[in-house]
C-alpha positions in Angstrom: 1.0 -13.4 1.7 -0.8 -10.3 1.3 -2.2 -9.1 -2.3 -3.4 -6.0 -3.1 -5.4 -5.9 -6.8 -5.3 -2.5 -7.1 -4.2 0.3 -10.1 -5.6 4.0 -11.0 -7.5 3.0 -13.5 -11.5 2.1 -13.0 -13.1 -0.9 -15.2 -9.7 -3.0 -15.4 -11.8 -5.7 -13.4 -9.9 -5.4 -10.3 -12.3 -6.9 -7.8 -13.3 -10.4 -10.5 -9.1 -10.9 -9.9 -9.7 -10.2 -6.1 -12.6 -11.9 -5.8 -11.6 -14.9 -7.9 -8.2 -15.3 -6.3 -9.9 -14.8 -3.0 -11.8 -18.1 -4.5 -9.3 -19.7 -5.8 -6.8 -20.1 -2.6 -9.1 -20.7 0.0 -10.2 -23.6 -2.8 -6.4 -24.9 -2.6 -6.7 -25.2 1.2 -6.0 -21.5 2.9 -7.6 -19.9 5.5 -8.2 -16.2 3.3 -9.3 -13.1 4.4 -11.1 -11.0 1.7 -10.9 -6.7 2.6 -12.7 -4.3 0.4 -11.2 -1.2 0.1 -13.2 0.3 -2.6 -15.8 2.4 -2.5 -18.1 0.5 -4.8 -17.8 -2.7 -2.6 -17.9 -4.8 -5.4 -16.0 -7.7 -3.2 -18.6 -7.2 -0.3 -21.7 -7.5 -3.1 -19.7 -10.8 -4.5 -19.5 -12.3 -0.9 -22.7 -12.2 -0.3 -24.1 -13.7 -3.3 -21.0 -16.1 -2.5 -22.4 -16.5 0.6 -26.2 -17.1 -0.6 -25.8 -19.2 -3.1 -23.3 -21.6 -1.2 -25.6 -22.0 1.6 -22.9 -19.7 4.0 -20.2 -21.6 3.2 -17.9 -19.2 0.7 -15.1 -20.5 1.7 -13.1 -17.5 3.0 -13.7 -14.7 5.5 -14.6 -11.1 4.5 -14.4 -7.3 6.2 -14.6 -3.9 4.8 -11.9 -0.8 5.5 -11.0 1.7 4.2 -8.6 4.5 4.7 -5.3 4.1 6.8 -7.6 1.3 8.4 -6.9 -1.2 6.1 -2.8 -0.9 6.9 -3.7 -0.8 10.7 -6.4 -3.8 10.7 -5.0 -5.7 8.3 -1.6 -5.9 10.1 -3.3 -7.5 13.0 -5.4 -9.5 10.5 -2.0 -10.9 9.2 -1.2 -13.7 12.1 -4.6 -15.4 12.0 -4.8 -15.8 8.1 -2.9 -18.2 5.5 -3.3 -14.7 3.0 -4.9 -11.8 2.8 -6.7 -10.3 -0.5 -7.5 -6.8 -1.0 -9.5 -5.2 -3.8 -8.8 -1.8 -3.6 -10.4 0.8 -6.2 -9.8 2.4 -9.4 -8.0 5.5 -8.1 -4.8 6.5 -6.0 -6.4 6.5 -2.5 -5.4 6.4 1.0 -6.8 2.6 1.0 -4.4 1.9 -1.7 -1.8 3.6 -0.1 -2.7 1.6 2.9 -2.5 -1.4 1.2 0.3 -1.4 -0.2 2.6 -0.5 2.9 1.4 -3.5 4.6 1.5 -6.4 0.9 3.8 -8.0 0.0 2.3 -9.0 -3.9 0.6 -5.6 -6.0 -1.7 -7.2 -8.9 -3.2 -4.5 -11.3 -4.8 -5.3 -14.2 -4.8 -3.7 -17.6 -7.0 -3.6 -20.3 -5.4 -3.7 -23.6 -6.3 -0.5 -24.6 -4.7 3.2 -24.9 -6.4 4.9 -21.9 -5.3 1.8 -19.7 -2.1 1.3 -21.3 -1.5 5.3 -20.7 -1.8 4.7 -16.7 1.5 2.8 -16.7 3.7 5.4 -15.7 1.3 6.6 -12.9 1.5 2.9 -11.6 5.3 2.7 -12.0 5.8 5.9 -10.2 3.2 4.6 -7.3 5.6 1.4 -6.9 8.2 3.3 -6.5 7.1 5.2 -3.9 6.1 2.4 -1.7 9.4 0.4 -2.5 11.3 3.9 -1.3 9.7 2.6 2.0 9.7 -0.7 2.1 12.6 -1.6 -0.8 12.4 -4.9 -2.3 9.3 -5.8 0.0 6.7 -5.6 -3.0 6.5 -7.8 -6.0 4.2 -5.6 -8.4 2.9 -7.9 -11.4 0.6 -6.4 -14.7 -2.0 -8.4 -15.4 -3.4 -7.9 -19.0 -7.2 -8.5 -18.8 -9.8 -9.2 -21.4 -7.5 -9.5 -24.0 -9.2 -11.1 -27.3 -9.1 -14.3 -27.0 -8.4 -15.2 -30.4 -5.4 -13.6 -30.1 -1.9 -15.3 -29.0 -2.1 -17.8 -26.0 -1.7 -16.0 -22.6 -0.8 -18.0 -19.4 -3.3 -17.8 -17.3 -3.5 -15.7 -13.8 -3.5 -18.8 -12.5 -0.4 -19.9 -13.3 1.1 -16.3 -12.6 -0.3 -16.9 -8.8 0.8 -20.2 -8.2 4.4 -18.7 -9.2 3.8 -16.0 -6.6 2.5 -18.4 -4.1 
């Protein structure tokens, strides 16, 4: 499968999912490519303190692109890898765009809290663009993130990507 964790929003904490799901399913076995598409290069600063403090051995395989680059390279990525992750950033970009043409699962995380919430609509209307292109092709899932935790019990992401999976 190919994720994108992605949104319009900056801070939601987009690349901890993508890096931490990146983690996560090469932990249960999969041969995952990790792309960053974000400018910050978050995933590409996680990798290689991944990489460092694992002795090389992160587990997974990592690139940067950007642009229309990530829907071209990534497509001929997609034969040679079990999934493919991509952290894109906090904005609608071409990267974004990119990545989404080519995924099959969009993950975009929300904090719980009005100027997050607010994006919503921009999402929804973003999702519905790409599905008038690819209909029924992309599974888009909100992820609320950094909720209180003494609030009520949330499943965990987890849980929502083993579902996926």
């Amino acid at each position: 499968m190919i994720f994108t964790v992605g949104g319009i929003k900056g801070g939601s904490g987009k690349s901890t999912i993508a890096t931490n799901l990146t983690v996560w399913l090469s932990k249960q076995g999969f041969d995952v490519l990790l792309v960053d598409a974000d400018e910050q290069e978050t995933a590409t600063k996680f990798t290689k303190w991944r990489e460092h403090n694992t002795k090389g051995n992160s587990g997974y395989t990592a690139t940067i692109l950007t642009g229309d680059a990530v829907r071209q390279q990534v497509l001929k990525f997609k034969p040679k890898f079990d999934h493919i992750v991509i952290d894109t950033g906090g904005r609608d970009t071409t990267s974004q765009r990119a990545a989404l043409s080519v995924s099959d699962v969009y993950l975009v995380p929300f904090n719980p809290r009005s100027f997050d919430l607010w994006t919503i609509a921009d999402v929804e209307n973003l999702v519905k663009e790409v599905r008038s292109i690819k209909p029924d092709k992309l599974h888009a899932f909100s992820i609320l993130n950094r909720a209180d935790q003494r609030g009520p019990t949330i499943k965990t992401p987890l849980s929502c990507w083993e579902k996926v999976l």
